[in-house]
N, C-alpha and C positions, 0 to 999 in steps of 0.2 A: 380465624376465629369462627367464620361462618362455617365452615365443615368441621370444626368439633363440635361445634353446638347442636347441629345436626346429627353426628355420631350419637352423642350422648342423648339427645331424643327417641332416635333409634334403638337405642339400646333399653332405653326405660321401656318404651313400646312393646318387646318381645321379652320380657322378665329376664331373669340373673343371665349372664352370659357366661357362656364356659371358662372365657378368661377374664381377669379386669383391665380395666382403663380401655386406651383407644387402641385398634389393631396396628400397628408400625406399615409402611407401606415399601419401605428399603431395606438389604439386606445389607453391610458391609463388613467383612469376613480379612481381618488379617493373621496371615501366619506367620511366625518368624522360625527361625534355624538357630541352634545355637545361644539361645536364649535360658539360662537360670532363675528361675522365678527370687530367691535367697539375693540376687544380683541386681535386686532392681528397689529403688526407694518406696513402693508401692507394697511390696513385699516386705517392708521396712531394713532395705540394707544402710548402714552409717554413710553412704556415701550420694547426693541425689544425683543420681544417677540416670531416673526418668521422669525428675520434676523439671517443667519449665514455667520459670514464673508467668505468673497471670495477676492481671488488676484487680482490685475488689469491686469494680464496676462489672470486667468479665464473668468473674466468679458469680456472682449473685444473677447476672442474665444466664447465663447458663451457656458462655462462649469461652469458656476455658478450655482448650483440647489436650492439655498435656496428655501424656501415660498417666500421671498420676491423678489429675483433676478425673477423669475420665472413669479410672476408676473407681475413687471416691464417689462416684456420679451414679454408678452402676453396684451390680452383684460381682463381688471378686472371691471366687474362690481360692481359699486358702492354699490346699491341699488338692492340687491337681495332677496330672500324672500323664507322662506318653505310655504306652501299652507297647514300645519299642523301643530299642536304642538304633533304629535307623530312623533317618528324620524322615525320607520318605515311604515306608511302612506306616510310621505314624502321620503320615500326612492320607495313608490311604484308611486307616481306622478314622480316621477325624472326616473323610466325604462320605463314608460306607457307613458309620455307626457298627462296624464288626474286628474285633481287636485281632480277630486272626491267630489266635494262639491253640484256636484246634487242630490246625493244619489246612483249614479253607480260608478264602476271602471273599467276601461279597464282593459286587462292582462298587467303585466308589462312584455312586448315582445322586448324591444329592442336589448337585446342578442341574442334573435332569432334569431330576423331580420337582424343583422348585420353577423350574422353565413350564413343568406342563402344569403347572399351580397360574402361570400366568406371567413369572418375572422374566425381564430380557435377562441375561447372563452373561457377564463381561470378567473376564481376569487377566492379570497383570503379573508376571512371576520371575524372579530370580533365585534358582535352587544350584543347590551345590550337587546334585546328582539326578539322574535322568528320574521325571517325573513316574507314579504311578500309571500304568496301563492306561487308558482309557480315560484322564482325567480331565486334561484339556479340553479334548474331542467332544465330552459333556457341554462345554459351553457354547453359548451363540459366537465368541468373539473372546482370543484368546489368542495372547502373545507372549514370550519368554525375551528375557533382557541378561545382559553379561552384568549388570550393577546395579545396587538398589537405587541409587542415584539414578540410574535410568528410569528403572520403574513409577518414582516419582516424575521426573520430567515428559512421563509417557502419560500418566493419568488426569493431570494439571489441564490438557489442553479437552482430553474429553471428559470433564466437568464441564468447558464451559462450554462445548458442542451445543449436551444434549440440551433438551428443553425439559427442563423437571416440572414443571406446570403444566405437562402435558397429561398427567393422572395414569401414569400408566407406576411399574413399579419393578425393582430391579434389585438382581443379586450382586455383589462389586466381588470379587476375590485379591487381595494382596497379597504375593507371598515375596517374601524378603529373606534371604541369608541371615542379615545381624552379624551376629558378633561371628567371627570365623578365623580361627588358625590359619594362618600370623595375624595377632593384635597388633594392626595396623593403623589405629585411629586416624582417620581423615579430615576433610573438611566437609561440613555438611549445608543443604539449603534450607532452613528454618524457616523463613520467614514468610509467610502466605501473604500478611499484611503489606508488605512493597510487592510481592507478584500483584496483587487486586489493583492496587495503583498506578502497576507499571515501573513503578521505580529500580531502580538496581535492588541485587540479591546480595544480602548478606552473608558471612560465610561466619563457618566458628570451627575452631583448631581444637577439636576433639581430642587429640593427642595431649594437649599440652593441660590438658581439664584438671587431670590428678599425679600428674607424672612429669620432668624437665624433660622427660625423652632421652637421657641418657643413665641406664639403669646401671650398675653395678660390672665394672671390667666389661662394658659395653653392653650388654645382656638387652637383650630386645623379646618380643615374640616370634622372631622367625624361627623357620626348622633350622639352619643352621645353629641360630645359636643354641635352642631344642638339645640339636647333638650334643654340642660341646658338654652337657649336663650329662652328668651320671646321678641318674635319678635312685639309684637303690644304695646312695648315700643321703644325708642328710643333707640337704640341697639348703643354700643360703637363706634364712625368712625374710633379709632384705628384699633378694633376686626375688623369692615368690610375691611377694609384696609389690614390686615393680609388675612386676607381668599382670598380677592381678589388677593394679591399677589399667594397665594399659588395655585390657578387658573391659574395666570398666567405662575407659572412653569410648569403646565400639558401643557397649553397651547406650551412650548416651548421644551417642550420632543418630544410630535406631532410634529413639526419642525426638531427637526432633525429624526426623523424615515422617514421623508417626504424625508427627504436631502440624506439618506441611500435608498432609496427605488427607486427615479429616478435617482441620482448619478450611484450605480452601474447597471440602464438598462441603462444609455448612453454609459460605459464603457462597455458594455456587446457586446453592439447590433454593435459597432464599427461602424457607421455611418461615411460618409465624415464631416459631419458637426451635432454635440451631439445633439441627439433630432429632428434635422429637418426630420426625417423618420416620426415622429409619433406628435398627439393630446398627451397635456397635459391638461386634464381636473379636474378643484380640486374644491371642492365644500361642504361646511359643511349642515348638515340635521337638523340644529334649535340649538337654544342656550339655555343657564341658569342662571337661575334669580342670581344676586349675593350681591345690594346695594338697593334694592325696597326696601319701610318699609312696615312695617307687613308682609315679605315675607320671610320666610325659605330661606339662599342662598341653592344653586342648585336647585329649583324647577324648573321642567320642563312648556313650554306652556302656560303662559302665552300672552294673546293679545296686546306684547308689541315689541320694537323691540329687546329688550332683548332678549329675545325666540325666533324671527323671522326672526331679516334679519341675511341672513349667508353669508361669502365669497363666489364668487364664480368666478373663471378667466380661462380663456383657451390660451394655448399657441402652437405657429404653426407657425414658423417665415413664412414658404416657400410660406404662403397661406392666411396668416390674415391682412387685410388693414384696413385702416380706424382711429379713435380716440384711444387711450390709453385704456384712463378710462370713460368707457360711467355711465351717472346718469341716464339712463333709467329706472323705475321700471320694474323687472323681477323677475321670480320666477322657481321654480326646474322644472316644467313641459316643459320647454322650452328646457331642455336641451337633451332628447332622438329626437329632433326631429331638431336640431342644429348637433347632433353627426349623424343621419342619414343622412342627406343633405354631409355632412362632405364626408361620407364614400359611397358616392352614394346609399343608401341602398334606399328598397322599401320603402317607408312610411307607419306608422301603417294604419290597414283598418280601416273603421269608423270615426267618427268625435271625435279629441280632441281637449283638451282646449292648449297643449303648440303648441309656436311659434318656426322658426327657428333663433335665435340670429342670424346668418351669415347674416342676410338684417340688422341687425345695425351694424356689424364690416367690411359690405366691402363697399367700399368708393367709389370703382369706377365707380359702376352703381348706379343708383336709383331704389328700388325694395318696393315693400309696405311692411309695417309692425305694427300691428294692436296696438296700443300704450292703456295700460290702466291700472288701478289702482291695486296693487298686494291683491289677497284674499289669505282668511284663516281663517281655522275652528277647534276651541279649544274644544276637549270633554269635558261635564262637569266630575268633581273626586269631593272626598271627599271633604265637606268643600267648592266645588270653585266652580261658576257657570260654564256652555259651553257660550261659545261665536265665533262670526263671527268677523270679520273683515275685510276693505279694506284698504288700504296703499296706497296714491297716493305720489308724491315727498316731498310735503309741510304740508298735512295734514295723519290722522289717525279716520277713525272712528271703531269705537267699538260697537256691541248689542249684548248684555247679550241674553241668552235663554226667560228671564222672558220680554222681551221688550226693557228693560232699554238702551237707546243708550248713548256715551259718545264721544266729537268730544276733540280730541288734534291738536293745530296747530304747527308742529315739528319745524318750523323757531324761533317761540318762543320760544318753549317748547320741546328742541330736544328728554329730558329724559321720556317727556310723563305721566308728573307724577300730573298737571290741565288742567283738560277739562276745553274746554272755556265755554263762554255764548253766548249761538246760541241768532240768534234774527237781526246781523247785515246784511248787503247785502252780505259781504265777504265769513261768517261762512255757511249764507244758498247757496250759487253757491257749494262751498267744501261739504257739506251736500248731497247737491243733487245729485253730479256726485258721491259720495261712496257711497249712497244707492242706486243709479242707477246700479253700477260697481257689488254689492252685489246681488241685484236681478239676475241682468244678471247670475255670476259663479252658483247661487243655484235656479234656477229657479225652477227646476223638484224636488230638494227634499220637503220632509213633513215639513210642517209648527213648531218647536218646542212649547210645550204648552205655552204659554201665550204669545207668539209673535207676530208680531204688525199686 
């Protein structure tokens, strides 16, 4: 109580400040892999998927951590976006603030940056493919894990190391798998509340959440059974049903490792008020195909919003104004350079493509913010063409590497599954402004062959 009252003295003392409320002093930064924004009860899917109940004692103190509490708590945007269908590209747009779709990359420096701002810098990772360049090596203190499970069991012990009353102030990174081909739901550790008292750890059978575990003539998430499908038939909607369910438990094991993971830094860091020290930033790195036809579920990358829009919410009682839930279109490069404005950090040098969110979530001044349609660039793989794409609220367009463009109107067509028939006045305004938006993000790269 004594140092906000002070703060807020301070602040009267030197007139309006650039930003409101009090400045956050922690940064905590989770990524997931394989994560559906449409997939999660936050996002409002029928299934909770990433709610965990809380008291109405917790609720109203403001120690609720579910995914859902949390972003209820916070700014969630709606309408978020990887600028890739590789999880690690978009994990390198998401430190760099540069989507890379001219054919360069910035470093992804915002550890850095935030280290010479003053924070120590700690990360914790388990990724399904060999990290960005240089991304670790940014931090003070940084270690990779074979299971998110690990990664939980790694960070538990240094909460309760440090001394967070010691005024100093720090960046955390989490990055976690999630959901990942084979949907394998497990067992997970929830419970922060018996770790604090020592007592035994509870477990919860993730699998058995939405599904008996025995789908249809055996039918699981593995590649094998994968094979057995011949997807460019009409595949069973029970079987996809099942699978999907069994997604949905990965989905809700990440839930509670989430709930395990900032539960016990609230408890740790012993704040006047849980959380309000520090940035709660969560954010998934692209999703996976699961009900497309003719499409293998879990395929990655995809030009759909399957694959692309992901969660993404920040929470910060002391310091976030403004609307709930903005339907802004946005995307991961926005976010090192929101978290530097955040943390007063220098800003990277040279020109990038992200913006700072903080001009859409503070409310009390009017500040520009450059509004426009979310890209993204599909490698071509085996079998499936590369494609670009831009994302505005309402519409989708699509071009193949060979030319071929495809326009989707989402207001009709939220699942993206008929392009329309260009030719009216409507379809060509939407046309125009995503091939525009597309030019713009990829100006400088090489032409792909047979592109328009």
């Amino acid at each position: 109580m004594q140092r906000r009252a002070a703060l807020l003295l301070a602040l009267a003392a030197c007139g309006p400040p650039e930003r409101p409320g009090i400045a956050p002093r922690h940064v905590v930064l989770v990524t997931v892999e394989g994560l559906r924004a449409d997939r999660t009860s936050a996002w409002m899917h029928h299934r909770p998927t990433t709610s965990i109940p809380a008291s109405a004692a917790d609720l109203a103190a403001g120690r609720a951590f579910g995914f859902d509490d949390l972003a209820a708590d916070g700014v969630l945007f709606e309408q978020a976006f990887t600028p890739s269908g590789d999880p690690m590209a978009a994990l390198h747009a998401l430190f760099s603030g540069d989507r890379g779709l001219d054919g360069e990359r910035a470093a992804p420096d915002l550890a850095h940056l935030l280290g010479e701002a003053g924070l120590e810098t700690h990360a914790w990772v388990h990724a399904t493919g060999p990290l960005p360049a240089g991304l670790l090596e940014s931090f003070d203190h940084a270690e990779a894990f074979e299971s998110d499970l690990d990664v939980v069991r790694a960070i538990l012990p240094f909460y309760k190391r440090r001394d967070w009353g010691d005024g100093g102030r720090a960046f955390l990174w989490i990055h976690l798998a999630g959901p990942t081909f084979p949907f394998e739901p497990g067992t997970a550790v929830p419970d922060f509340h018996e770790m604090e008292s020592g007592g035994s750890v509870r477990t919860v059978d993730c699998a058995a959440l939405y599904t008996d575990g025995s789908g249809p003539d055996g039918l699981d998430g593995s590649p094998e059974a994968r094979a057995a499908v011949d997807f460019d038939e009409a595949v069973d909607p029970i079987a996809l049903q099942h699978v999907a369910a069994l997604y949905d438990g990965e989905v809700h094991e990440l839930a509670l490792h989430l709930w395990t993971l900032i539960g016990f830094f609230a408890f740790e860091t012993k704040s006047e008020a849980p959380l309000d020290d520090a940035v709660v930033a969560v954010c998934g790195t692209g999703g996976v195909e699961l009900e497309r036809s003719g499409t293998p579920w879990g395929t990655r990358g995809l030009p759909f919003d399957s694959s692309l829009r992901v969660p993404l919410f920040l929470r910060h009682r002391d310091s976030l104004t403004g609307r709930r839930v903005l339907a802004e279109p946005v995307d991961l490069a926005d976010v090192a350079p929101t978290l530097l404005e955040w943390m007063e950090a220098t800003p990277s040098s040279g020109e990038r493509d992200g913006r700072s969110l903080l001009a859409l979530t503070d409310s009390y001044r009017e500040r520009p913010f450059e509004r426009r349609p979310a890209v993204a660039e599909l490698p071509a793989t085996d079998g499936r063409r590369g494609a670009r794409t831009a994302r505005s609220a309402d519409w989708r367009l699509v071009r193949f590497d060979d030319g071929e463009e495809l326009l989707f109107d989402r207001l009709r067509d939220p699942d993206e599954l008929r392009p329309v028939v260009l030719g009216s006045p409507r379809t060509e305004e939407a046309l125009a402004e995503l091939r525009e938006a597309l030019e713009r993000a990829t100006s400088s790269a090489p032409e792909p062959e047979g592109g328009p």
